[in-house]
C-alpha positions in Angstrom: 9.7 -29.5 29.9 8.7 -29.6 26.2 9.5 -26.1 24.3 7.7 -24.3 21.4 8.1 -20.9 19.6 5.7 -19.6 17.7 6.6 -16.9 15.4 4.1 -14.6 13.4 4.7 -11.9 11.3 1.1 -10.1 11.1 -2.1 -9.8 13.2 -4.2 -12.5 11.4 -1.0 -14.8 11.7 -1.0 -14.4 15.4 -4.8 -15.2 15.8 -4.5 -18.1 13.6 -1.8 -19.2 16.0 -3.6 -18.5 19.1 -6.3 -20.7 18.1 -4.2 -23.7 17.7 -2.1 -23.1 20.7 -5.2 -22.4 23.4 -6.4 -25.8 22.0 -3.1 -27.5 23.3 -3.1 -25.6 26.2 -6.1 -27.2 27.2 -5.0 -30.3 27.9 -1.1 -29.9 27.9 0.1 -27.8 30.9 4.0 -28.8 31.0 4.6 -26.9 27.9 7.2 -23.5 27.7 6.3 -21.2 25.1 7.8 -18.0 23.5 6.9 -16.0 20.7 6.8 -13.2 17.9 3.2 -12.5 17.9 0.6 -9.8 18.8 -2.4 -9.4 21.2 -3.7 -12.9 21.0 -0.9 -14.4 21.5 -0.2 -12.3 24.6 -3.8 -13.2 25.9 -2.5 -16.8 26.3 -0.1 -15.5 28.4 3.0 -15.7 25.6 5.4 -13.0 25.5 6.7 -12.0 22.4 10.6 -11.2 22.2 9.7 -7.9 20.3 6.1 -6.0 19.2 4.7 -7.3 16.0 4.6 -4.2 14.1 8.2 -4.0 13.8 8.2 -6.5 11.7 4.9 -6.1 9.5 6.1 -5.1 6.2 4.3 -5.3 2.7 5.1 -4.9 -0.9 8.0 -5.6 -2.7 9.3 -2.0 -2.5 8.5 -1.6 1.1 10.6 -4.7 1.6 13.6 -3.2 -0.9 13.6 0.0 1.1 13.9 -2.0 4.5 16.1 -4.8 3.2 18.7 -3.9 5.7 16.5 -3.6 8.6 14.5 -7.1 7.8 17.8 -9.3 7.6 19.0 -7.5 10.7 15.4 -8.6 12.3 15.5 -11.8 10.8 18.6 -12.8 12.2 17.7 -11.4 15.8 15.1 -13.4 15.9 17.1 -16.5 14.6 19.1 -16.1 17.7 16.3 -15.7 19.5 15.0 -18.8 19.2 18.3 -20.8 19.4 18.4 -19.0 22.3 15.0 -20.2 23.5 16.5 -24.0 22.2 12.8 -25.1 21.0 12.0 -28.6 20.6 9.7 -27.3 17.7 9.5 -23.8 16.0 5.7 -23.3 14.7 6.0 -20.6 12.1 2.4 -19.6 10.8 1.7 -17.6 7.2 3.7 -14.5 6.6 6.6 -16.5 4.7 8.6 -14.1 3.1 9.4 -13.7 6.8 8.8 -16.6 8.7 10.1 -19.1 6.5 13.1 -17.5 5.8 13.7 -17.5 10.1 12.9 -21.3 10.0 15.5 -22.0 7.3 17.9 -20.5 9.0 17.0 -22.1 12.6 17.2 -25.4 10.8 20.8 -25.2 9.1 21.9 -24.0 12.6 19.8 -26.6 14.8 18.8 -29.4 12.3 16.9 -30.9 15.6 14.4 -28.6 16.1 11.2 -29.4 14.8 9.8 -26.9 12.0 6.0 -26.9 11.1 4.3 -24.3 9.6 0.8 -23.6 9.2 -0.9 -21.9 6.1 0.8 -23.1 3.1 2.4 -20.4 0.9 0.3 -20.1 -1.9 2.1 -22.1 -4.5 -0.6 -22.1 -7.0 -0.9 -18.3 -7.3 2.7 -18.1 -8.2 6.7 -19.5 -7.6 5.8 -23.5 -7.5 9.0 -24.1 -7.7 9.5 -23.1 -3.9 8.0 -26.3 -3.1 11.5 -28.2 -3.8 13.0 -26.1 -1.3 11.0 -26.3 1.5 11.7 -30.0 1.5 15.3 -29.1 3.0 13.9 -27.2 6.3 10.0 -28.2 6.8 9.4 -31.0 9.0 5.5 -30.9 8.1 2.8 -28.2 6.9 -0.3 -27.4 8.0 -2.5 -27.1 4.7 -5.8 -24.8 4.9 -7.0 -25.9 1.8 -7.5 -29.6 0.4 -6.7 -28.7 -2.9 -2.9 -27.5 -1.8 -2.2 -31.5 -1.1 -0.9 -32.6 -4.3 1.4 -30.0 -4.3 3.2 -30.7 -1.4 2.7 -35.2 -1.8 3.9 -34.0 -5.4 7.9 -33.4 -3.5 6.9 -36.3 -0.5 7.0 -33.3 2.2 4.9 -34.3 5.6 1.3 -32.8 5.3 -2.1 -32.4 6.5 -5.2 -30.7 5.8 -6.5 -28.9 8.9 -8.9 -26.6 7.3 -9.5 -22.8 8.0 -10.9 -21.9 11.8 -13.2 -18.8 10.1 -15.2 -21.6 8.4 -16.0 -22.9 11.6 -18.7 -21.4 13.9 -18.0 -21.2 17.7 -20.4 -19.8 20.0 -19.6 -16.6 21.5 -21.0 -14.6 24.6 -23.8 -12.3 23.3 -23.4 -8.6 23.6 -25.8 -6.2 23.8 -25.0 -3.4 20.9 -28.1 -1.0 21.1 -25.7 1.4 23.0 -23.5 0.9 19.3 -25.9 0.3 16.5 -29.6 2.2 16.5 -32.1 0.5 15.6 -33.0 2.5 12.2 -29.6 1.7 10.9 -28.9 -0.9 8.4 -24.9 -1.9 9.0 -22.2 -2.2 6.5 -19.2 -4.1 7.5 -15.8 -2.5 6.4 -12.1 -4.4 6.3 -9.9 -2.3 5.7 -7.0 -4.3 6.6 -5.1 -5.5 9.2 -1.2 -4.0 7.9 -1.0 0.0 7.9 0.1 0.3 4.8 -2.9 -1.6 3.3 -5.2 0.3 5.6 -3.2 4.1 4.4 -4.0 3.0 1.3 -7.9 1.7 1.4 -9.0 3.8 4.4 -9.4 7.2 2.2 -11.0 5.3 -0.7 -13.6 4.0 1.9 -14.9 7.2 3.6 -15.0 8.6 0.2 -17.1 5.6 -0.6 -19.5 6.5 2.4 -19.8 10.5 1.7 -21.5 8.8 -1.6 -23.7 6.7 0.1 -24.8 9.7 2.7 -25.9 11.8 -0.2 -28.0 9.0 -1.2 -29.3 7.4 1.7 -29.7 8.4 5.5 -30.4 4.3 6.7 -27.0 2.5 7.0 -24.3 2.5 9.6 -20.4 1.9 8.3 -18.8 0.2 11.2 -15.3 -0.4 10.2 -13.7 -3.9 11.8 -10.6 -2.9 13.0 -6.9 -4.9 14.6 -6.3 -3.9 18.0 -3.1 -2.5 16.2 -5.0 -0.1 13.8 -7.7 0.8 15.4 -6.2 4.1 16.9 -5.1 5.2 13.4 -8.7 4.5 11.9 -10.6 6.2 14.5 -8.4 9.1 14.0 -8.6 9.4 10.7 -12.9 9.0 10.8 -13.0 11.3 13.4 -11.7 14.3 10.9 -14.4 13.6 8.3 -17.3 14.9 11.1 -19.8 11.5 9.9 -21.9 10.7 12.6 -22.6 7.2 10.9 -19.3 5.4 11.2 -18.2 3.7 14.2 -14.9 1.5 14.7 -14.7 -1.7 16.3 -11.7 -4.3 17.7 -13.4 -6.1 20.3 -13.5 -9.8 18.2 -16.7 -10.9 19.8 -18.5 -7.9 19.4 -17.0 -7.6 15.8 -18.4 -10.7 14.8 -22.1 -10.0 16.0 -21.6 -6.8 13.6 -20.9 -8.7 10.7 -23.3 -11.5 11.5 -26.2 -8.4 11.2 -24.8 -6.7 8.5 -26.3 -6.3 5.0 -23.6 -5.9 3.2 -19.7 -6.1 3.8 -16.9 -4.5 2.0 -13.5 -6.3 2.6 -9.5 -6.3 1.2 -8.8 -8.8 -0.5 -7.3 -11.5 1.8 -8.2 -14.3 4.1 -11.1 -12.3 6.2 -13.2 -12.9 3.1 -13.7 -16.0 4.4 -15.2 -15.1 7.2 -17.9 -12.7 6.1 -18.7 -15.7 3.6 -19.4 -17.9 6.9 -21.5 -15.4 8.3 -23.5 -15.2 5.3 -23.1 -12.1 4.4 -22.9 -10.7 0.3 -19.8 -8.5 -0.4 -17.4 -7.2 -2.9 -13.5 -7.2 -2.8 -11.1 -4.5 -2.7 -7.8 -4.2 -2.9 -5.3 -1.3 -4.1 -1.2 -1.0 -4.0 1.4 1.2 -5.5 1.7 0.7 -9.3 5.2 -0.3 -8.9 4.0 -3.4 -6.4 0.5 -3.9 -8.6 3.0 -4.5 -11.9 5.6 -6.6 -10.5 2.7 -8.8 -8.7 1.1 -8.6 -12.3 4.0 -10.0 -13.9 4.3 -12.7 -11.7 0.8 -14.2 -10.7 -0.7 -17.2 -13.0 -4.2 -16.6 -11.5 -7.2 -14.7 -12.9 -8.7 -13.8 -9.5 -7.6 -12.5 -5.6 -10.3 -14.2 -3.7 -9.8 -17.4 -2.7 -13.6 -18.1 -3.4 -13.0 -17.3 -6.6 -9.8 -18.8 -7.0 -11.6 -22.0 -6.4 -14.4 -21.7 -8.5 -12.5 -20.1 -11.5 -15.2 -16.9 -11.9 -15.7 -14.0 -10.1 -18.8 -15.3 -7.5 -17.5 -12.1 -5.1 -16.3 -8.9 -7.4 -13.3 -7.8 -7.3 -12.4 -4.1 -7.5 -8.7 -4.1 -8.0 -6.3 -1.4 -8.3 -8.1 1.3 -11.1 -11.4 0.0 -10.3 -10.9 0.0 -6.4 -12.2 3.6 -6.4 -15.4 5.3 -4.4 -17.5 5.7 -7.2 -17.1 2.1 -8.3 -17.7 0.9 -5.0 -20.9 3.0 -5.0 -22.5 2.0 -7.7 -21.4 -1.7 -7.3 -22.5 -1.6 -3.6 -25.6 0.0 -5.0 -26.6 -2.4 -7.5 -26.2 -5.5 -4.9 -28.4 -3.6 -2.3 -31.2 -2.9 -5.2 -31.0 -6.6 -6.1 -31.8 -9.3 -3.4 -31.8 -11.6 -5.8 -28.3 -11.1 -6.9 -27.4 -11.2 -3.2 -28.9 -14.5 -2.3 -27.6 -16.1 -5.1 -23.7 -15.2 -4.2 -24.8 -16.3 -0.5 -25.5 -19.4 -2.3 -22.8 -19.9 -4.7 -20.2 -19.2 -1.9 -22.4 -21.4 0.4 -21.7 -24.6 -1.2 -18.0 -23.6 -1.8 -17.8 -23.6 2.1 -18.7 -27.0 2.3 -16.2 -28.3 0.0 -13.6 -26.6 1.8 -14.3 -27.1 5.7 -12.6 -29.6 8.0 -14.6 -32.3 9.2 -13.3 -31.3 12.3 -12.4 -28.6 14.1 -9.0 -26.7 12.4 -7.5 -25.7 16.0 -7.9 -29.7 16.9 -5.9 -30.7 13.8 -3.4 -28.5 14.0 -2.5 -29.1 18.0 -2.8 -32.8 17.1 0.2 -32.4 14.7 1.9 -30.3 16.8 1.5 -32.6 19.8 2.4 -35.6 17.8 6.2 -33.9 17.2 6.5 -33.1 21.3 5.7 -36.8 22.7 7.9 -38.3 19.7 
């Protein structure tokens, strides 16, 4: 029997794994798998060695303070999965951590098969990594065409498998009237998905919604929450007394509640994308500790944080970063979308077509098993 570990280091990590690895469940049963990954992962019946959170760090400082207890992690789970003696380790995104587990793996077992999925992003900063990767990357799974020529630049295996959020799959309606009344216009709130994101953005939101309640009595805030934060967000709502915020986890049922939003707020980050596919205008937000925002400063070679953006080269989504990414600027940007139709149908446009440059013409979670499937039978 064929062995694979998959190893994630954040929530969205271990959903963009469980996509790929239900897909090759489907039509591969005599497959053993173990993990580092979170509730989806454990939905597909995979048991992770240890819970996800323990290794969930962010920041540079966060990871100087814990640079003891990361290497001691790090090399747990290295013997972990030489332990486990995987015909291929499938790391996916968070590589300050899981590429530095699959380097090690590989010096120790050069015959395991390494392929990670979501390329570190290269063109925001650090290209010279690229060169390195070469020495411990069997293959990478790209989400973005345009990170080709970065990686056929150094002759390292790649494909272009696209993002799953750009791709619309057909869920089990749910009835929300019990959730959302009917004279309620919904906002969509991301937070985050890592605690200290959500410490950080969580206060600055419900500030942000004390504006809008002073204003206007006709909108819902319905923060989308990880099954890992969601206690810690409902607590914290519950102590502001606002009857017009709920919290929601359940994936289906968050999806319906962005698909009838008006508006969305989000964190910078890959979730973007997916209130983009549901058509829905929004802003960006996104705050850290000064220390983190300068050294990030000092070392990014890009204007923007959205990857919308990022592609286009202007700001089609604002971004409220750092100083801006502040209640009252939320308001009155918020505000000044919800007064102008216009303005929103034109982003819903611009980020439209971007979409279409940037899907897979077919399905991501079929791409990605494929590649993975073609390194087990070989």
């Amino acid at each position: 029997m064929k062995k694979i570990f998959i190893l994630t280091g954040e929530p969205s990590g271990d959903k963009l794994a469980s996509t790929v690895i239900s897909k090759l469940m489907q039509n591969n049963s005599d497959i053993e798998y173990s993990c580092v990954g979170g509730t989806h992962l454990n939905s597909l019946g995979i048991k992770s060695i240890y819970n996800l959170e323990e290794i969930t760090y962010i920041g540079f400082t966060s990871v100087l303070v814990n640079i003891f207890k990361i290497k001691k992690k790090i090399d747990e789970t290295v013997n972990k999965i030489i332990d486990f003696k995987p015909d291929i380790l499938f790391s996916v995104d968070s590589p300050d951590f899981t590429l530095r587990v699959a380097e090690k793996v590989k010096k120790i077992n050069p015959n395991i098969k390494t392929i990670h999925y979501v390329a570190p992003q290269v063109w925001v900063w650090r290209e010279g990594r690229v060169k390195k990767f070469k020495k411990f990357l069997d293959h990478i799974l790209l989400l973005f065409n345009f990170e080709k020529k970065y990686f056929d630049k150094e002759n390292i295996n790649n494909t272009f498998v696209g993002h799953p959020l750009l791709e619309k799959s057909v869920k089990s309606k749910t009835d929300l009237s019990n959730l959302i009344p009917n004279d309620k216009k919904i906002i969509s709130l991301f937070a985050g998905s890592r605690s200290s994101e959500t410490s950080i953005l969580l206060p600055i939101l419900i500030d942000f919604i004390k504006l809008m309640n002073e204003r206007f009595n006709n909108y819902l805030f319905v923060f989308h929450a990880t099954e890992e934060n969601k206690n810690y967000i409902k607590d914290i709502t519950k102590k502001t007394y606002l009857n017009n915020i709920q919290v929601i986890s359940d994936e289906n049922i968050k999806s319906q509640i962005l698909s009838n939003s008006v508006f969305a707020i989000s964190k910078s980050g890959t979730v973007s994308l997916e209130i983009c596919n549901a058509k829905v205008p929004s802003i960006i937000v996104y705050k850290m500790n000064f220390l983190n925002f300068m050294i990030v400063k000092s070392l990014v070679k890009i204007k923007y944080a959205n990857i919308i953006n990022i592609i286009n080269n202007k700001e089609v989504i604002p971004e409220l970063i750092q100083n801006e990414c502040n209640s009252k600027e939320i308001f009155k940007s918020v505000v000044y979308f919800l007064k102008n139709p216009a303005l929103m149908d034109k982003q819903i446009n611009d980020f439209s077509n971007t979409l279409d440059e940037i899907r897979s013409k077919t399905s991501s979670a079929d791409e990605a098993s494929s590649v993975l499937l073609s390194y087990v039978i070989s």
